[in-house]
C-alpha positions, 0 to 999 in steps of 0.5 A, spaced: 501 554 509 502 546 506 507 543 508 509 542 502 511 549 501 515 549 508 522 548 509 525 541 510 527 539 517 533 540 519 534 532 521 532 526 517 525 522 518 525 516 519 519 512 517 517 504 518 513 504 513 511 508 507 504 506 504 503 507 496 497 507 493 491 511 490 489 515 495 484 520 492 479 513 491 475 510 496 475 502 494 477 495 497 484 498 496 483 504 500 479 501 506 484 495 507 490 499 507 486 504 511 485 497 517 492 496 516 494 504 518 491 504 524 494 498 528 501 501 525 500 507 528 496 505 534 502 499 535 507 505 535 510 505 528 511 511 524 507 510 518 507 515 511 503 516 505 506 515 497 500 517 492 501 514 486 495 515 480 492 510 478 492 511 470 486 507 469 482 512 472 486 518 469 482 524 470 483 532 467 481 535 474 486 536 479 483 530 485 483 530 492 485 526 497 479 521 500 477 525 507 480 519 511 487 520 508 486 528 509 485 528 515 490 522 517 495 526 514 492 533 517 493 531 524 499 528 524 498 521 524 501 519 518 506 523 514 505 525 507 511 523 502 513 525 495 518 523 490 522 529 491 524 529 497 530 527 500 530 527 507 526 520 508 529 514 512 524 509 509 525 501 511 518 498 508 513 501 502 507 497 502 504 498 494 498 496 495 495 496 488 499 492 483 497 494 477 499 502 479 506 499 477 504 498 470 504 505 469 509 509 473 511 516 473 518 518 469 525 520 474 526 516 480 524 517 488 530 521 491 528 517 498 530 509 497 526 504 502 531 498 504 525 493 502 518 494 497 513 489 498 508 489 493 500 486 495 498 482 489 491 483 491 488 481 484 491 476 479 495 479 472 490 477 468 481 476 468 480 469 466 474 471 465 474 477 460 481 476 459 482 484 461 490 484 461 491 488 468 498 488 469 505 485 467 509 482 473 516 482 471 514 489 467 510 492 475 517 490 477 523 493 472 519 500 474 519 498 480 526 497 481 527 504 477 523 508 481 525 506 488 531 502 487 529 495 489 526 490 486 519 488 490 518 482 493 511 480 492 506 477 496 500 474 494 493 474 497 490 468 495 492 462 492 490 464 484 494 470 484 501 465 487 500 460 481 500 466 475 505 469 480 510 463 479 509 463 472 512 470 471 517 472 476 523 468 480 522 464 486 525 469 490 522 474 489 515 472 491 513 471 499 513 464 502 507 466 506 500 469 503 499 476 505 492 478 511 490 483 511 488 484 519 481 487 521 478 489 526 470 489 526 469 495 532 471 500 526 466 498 521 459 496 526 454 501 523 447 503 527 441 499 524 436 504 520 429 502 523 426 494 524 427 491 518 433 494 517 439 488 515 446 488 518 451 487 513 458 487 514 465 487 509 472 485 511 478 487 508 482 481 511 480 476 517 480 478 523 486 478 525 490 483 529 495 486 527 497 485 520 501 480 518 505 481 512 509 476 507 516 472 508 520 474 502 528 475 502 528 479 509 521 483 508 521 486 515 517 482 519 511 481 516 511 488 515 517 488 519 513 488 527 518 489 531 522 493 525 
């Protein structure tokens, strides 16, 4: 029987660290929160999922969960969180996509974390097609309705501080920009024949475990040790 259809447990759970994303896709986003996830857990940290659905890429079928995540999720790795659910201690969401704040779902998380970080892993606008992708202090005001706390913003690069400044008060935005951390193990690949080229991507650089932003108390840098 799913989990979702049990009874809820007798006692409360209390969760380091809740991830916030999309998680039926397969992407950058997906493949660094999927590196930080696994040093979490393996330094000991109890980790749980949150999707959020991407409005960008709505579609009018039911969706999956990627096979990465499910399988997380299934052997008890991570835990599976929903808005509706009331039984969560939560000291840290990590949303990992800014511009899934754009467009939030209606009513209010039951569960409330005592911090939000949102990963600024791209900036508000594409300067070269001027794309709007999202509105910061509207990212955050949903934000802030949804969970019950402003975020704290932590930037991945220098272009996404600068649009960043422009926008939302200092204080909300991290002293430090955020690394991801990666660890190369994962990603080797067997070369196909003798021509065969290796490639290798990073989500981050190589730099165990995640280091995450400074901002008002921002657990940690994801909070290690929360």
């Amino acid at each position: 029987m799913p989990y979702r259809f049990t009874l809820p447990p007798q006692e409360r759970e209390n969760l380091d660290v809740v991830y916030a994303a999309d998680w039926c896709e397969t992407g950058e986003t997906q493949a660094a929160a999927a590196e930080e996830i696994e040093q979490l857990v393996a330094a000991g940290f109890r980790v749980g999922l949150f999707h959020l659905e991407n409005a960008r890429h709505l579609s009018e079928y039911a969706r999956t969960f990627s096979m990465q995540f499910q399988q997380m999720i299934t052997s008890g790795k991570v835990t599976h969180v929903l808005a509706d659910e009331d039984y969560y201690n939560v000291e840290l969401v990590v949303l990992r996509q800014a511009a899934l704040l754009q467009f939030m779902p209606k009513g209010k998380s039951l569960w409330k974390p005592r911090e939000l970080a949102v990963i600024g892993n791209e900036t508000p606008v594409d300067s070269e097609f001027y794309n709007i992708r999202y509105v910061p202090e509207d990212c955050a005001e949903h934000a802030a309705e949804f969970f019950g706390v402003r975020p704290v913003w932590c930037p991945e690069g220098d272009d996404v501080r600068v649009a960043l400044d422009q926008c939302l008060p200092e204080e909300e935005i991290s002293t430090d920009d955020f690394v991801t951390g990666f660890d190369p193990r994962r990603w080797e690949a067997r070369r196909r024949g003798p021509g065969a080229r290796v490639r290798s991507w990073a989500a981050g650089r190589v730099t165990p475990p995640p280091r995450g932003c400074k901002g008002r108390t921002i657990s940690s840098g994801f909070g290690l040790p929360i």
